[in-house]
Residue frames as a rotation matrix with the C-alpha (Angstrom) as fourth column:
UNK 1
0.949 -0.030 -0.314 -9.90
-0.030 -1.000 0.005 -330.66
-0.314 0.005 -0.950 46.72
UNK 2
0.594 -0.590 0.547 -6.97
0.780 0.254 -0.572 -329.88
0.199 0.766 0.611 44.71
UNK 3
0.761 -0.202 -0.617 -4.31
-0.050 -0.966 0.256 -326.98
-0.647 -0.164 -0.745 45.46
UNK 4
0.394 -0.715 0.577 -1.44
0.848 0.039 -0.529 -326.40
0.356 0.698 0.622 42.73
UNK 5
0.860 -0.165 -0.483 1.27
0.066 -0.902 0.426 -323.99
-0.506 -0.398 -0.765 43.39
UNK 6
0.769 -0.513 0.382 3.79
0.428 -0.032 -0.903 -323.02
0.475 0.858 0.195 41.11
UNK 7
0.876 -0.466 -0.125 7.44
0.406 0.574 0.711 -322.89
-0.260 -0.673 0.692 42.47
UNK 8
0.427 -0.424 0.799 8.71
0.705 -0.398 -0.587 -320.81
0.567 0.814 0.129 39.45
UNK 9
-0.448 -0.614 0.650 11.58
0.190 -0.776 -0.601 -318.37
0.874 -0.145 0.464 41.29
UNK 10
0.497 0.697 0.517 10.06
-0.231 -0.468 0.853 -318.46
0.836 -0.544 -0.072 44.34
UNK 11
-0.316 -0.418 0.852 11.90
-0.907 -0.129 -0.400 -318.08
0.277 -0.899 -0.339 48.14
UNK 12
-0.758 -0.117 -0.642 11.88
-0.043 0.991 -0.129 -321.39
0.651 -0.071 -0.756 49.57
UNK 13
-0.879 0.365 -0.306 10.31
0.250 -0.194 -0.949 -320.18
-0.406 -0.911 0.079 53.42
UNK 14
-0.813 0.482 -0.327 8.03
-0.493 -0.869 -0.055 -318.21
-0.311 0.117 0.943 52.01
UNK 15
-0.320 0.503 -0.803 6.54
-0.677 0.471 0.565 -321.02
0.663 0.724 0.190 49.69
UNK 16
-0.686 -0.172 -0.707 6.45
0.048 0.959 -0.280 -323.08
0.726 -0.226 -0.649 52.69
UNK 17
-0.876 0.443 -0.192 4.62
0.099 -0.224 -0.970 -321.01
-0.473 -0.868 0.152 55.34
UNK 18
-0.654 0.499 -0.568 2.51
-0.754 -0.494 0.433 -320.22
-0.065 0.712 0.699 52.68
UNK 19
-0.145 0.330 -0.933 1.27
-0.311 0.880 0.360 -324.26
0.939 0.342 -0.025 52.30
UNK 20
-0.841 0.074 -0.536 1.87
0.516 0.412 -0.751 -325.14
0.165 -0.908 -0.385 56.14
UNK 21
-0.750 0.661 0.020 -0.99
-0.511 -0.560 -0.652 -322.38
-0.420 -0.499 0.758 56.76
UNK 22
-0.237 0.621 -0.747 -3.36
-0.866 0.213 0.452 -323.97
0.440 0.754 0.488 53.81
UNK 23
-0.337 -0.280 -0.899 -2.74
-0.170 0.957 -0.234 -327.38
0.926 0.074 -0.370 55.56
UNK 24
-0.942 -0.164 -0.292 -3.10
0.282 0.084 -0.956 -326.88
0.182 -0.983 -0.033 58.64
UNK 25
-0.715 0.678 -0.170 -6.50
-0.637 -0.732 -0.240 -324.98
-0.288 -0.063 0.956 58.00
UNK 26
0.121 0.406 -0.906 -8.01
-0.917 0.396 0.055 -327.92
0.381 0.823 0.420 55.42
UNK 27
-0.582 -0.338 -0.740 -7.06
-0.330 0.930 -0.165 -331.28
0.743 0.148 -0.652 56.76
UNK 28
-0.730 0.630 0.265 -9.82
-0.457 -0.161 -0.875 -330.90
-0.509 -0.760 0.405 59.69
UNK 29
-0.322 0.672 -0.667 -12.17
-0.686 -0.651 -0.324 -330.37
-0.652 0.353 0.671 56.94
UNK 30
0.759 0.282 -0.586 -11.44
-0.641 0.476 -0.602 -332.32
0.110 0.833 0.542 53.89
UNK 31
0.228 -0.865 0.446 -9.70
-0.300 0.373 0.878 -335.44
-0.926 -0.334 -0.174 53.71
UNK 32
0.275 -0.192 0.942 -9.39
0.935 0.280 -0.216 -335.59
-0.223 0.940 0.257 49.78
UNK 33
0.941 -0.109 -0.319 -7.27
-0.239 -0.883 -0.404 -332.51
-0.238 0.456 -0.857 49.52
UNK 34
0.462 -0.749 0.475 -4.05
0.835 0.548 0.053 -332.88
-0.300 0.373 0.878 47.49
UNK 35
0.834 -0.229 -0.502 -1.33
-0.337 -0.932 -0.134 -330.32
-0.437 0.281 -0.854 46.73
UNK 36
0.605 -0.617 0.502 0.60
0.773 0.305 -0.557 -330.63
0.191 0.725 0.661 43.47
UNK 37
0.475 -0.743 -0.472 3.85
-0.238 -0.625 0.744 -328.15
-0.847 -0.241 -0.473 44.18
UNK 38
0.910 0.021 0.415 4.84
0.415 -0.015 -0.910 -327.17
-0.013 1.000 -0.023 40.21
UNK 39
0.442 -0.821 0.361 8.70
0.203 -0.301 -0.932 -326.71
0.874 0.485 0.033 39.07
UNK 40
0.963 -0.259 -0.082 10.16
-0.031 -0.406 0.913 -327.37
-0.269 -0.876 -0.399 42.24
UNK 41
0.288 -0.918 0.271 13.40
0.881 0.366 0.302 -327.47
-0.376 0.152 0.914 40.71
UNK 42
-0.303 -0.507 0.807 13.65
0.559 -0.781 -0.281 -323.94
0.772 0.365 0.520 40.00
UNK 43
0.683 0.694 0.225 13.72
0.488 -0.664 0.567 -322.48
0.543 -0.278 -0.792 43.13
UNK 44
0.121 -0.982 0.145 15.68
-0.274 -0.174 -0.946 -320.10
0.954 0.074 -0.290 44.82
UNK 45
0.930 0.053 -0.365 17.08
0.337 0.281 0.899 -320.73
0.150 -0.958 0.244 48.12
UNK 46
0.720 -0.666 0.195 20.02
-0.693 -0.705 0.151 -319.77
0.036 -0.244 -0.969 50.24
UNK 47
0.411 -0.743 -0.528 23.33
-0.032 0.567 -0.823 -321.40
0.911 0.355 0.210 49.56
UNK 48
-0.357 -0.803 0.477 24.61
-0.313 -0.379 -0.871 -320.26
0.880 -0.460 -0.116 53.20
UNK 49
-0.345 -0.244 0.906 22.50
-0.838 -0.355 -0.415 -321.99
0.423 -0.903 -0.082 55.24
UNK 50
-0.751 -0.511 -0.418 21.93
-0.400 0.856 -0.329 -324.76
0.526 -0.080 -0.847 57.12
UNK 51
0.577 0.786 -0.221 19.65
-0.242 0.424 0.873 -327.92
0.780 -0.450 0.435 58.54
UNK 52
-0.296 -0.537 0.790 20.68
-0.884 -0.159 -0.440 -327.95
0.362 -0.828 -0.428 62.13
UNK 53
0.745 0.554 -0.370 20.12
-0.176 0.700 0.692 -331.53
0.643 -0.451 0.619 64.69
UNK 54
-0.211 -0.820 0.532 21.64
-0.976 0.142 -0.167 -332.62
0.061 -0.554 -0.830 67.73
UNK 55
-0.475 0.008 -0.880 22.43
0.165 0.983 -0.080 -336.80
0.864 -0.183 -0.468 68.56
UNK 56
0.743 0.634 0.215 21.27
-0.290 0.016 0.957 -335.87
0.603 -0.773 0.196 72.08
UNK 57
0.458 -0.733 -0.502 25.14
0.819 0.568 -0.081 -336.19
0.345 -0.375 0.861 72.96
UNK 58
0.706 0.021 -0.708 27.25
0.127 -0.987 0.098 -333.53
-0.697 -0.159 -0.699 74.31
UNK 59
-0.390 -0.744 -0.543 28.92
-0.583 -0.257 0.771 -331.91
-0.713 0.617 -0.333 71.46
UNK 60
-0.380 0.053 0.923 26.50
0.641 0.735 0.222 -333.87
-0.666 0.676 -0.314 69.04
UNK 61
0.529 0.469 -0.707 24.92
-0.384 -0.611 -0.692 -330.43
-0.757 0.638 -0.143 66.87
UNK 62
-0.659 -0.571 0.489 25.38
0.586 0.018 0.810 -331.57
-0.471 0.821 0.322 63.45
UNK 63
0.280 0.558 -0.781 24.58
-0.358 -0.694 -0.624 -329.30
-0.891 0.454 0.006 60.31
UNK 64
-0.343 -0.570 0.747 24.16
0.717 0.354 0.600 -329.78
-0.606 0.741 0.287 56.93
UNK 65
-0.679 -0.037 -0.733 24.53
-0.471 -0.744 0.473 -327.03
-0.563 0.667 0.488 54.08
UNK 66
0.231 0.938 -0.260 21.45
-0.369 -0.163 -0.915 -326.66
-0.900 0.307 0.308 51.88
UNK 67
0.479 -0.130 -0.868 23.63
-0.873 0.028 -0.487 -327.22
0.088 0.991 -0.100 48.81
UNK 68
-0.804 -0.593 -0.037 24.54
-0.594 0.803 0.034 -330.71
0.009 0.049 -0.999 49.84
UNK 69
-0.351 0.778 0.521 21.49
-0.249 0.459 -0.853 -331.65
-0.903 -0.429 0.033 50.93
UNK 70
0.650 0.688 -0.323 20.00
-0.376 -0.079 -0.923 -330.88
-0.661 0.721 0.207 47.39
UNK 71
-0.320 -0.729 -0.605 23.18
-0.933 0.353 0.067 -332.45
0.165 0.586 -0.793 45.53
UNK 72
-0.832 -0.506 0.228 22.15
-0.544 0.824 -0.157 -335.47
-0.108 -0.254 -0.961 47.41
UNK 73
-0.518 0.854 0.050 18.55
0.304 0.239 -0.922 -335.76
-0.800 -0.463 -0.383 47.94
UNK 74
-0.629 0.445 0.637 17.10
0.673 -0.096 0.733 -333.37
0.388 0.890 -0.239 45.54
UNK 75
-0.768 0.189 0.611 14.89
0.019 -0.948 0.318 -330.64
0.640 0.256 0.725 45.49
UNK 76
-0.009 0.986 -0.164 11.95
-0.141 0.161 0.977 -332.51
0.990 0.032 0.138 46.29
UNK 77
0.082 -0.535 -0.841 13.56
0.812 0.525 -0.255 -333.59
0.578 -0.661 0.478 49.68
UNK 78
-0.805 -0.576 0.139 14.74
0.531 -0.805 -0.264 -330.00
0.264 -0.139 0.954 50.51
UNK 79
-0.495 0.751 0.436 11.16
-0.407 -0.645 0.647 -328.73
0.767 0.143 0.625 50.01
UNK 80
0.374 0.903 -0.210 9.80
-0.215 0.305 0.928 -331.11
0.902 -0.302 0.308 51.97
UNK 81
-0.340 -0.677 -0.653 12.26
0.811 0.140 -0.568 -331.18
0.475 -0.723 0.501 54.87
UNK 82
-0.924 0.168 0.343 11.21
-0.190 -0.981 -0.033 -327.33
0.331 -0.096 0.939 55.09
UNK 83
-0.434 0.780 0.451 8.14
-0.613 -0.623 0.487 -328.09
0.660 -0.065 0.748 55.33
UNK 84
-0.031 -0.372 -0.928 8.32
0.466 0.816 -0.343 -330.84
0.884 -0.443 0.148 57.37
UNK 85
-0.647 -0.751 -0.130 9.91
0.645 -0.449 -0.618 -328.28
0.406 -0.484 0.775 59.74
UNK 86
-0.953 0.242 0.182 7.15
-0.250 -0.968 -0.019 -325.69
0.171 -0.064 0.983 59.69
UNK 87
0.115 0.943 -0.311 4.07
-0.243 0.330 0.912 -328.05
0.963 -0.030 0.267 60.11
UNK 88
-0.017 0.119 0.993 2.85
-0.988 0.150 -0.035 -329.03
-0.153 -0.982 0.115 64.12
UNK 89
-0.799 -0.491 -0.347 3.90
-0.442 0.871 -0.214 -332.00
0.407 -0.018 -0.913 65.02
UNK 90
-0.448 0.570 0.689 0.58
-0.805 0.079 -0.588 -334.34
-0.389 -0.818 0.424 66.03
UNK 91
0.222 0.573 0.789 -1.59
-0.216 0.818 -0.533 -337.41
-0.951 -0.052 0.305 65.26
UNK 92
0.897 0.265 0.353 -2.34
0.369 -0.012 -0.929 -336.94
-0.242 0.964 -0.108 61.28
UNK 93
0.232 -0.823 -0.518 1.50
-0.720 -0.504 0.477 -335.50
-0.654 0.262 -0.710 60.34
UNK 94
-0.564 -0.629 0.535 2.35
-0.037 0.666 0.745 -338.47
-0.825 0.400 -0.399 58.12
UNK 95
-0.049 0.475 0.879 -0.75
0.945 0.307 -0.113 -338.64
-0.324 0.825 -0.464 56.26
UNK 96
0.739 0.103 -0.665 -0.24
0.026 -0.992 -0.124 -334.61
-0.673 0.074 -0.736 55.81
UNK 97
0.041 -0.916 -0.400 2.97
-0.476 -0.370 0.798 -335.33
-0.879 0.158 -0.451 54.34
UNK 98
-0.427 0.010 0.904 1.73
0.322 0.936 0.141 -338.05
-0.845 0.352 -0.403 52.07
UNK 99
0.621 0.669 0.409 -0.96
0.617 -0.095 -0.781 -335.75
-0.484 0.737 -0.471 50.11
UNK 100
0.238 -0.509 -0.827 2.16
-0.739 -0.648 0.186 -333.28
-0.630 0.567 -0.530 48.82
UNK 101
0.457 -0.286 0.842 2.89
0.804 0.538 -0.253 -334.44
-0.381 0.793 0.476 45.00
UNK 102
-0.047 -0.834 -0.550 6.07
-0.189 -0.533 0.825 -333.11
-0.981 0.142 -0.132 43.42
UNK 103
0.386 0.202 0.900 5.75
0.774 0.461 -0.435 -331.98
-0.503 0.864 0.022 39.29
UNK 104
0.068 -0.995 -0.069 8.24
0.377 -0.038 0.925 -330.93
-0.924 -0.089 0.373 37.45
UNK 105
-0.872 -0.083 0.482 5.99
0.472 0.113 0.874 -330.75
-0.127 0.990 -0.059 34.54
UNK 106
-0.665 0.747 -0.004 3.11
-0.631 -0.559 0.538 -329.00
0.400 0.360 0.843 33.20
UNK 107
-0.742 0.651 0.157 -0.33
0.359 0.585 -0.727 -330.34
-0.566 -0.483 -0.668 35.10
C-alpha cells in the first residue's frame, strides 16, 4: 500500500496529525504500506516556536527554535521530529518511522 501526500504550503501540525492518524490505523493491517511525503521543503511552519526537552536535571529544560533546527538538520528532520512527537510510543515505533520516504521531486 502506498500513501503520497503532497507538502505544497501546507501547516506543518496539521500535515502531521493528519499521517499519525493514517498510521496508526494501517500498520495493524498492512505491513507493506509506505508513505512518500512530496515537497517537504516548501512548507510553512512557525518561526516562533520551539522543540522543548529536559536532561532530567534541575534547571535542565532545553529548547530549540524551529529555524535552527531546520538550518541544521533540514526539513526532512523537522517533519519527522513532529511526527515523531505525535505518534504512541510502543513496540513497532521504529519500523513506523522507517516506512516514511522524503521527495522533493515529482513521483
Amino acid at each position: 500500500m502506498k500513501i503520497i501526500y503532497n507538502l505544497k504550503f501546507k501547516q506543518v501540525g496539521r500535515i502531521c496529525s493528519l499521517i499519525s492518524k493514517k498510521i496508526i490505523n494501517y500498520t495493524l493491517l498492512n505491513k507493506k504500506m509506505v508513505i512518500f511525503l512530496k515537497n517537504s521543503n516548501l512548507i510553512k511552519y512557525n518561526k516562533k516556536s520551539f522543540f522543548y526537552k529536559h536532561t532530567g536535571f534541575p534547571g535542565g529544560l532545553k529548547k530549540i527554535s524551529n529555524v535552527f533546527l531546520i538550518k541544521k538538520h533540514g526539513f526532512d528532520f523537522f517533519i519527522k521530529k513532529t511526527l515523531l512527537g505525535m505518534l504512541p510510543k510502543r513496540k513497532k515505533f521504529k519500523d513506523i518511522i522507517k516506512k516514511i520516504i522524503f521527495k522533493n521531486e515529482n513521483i
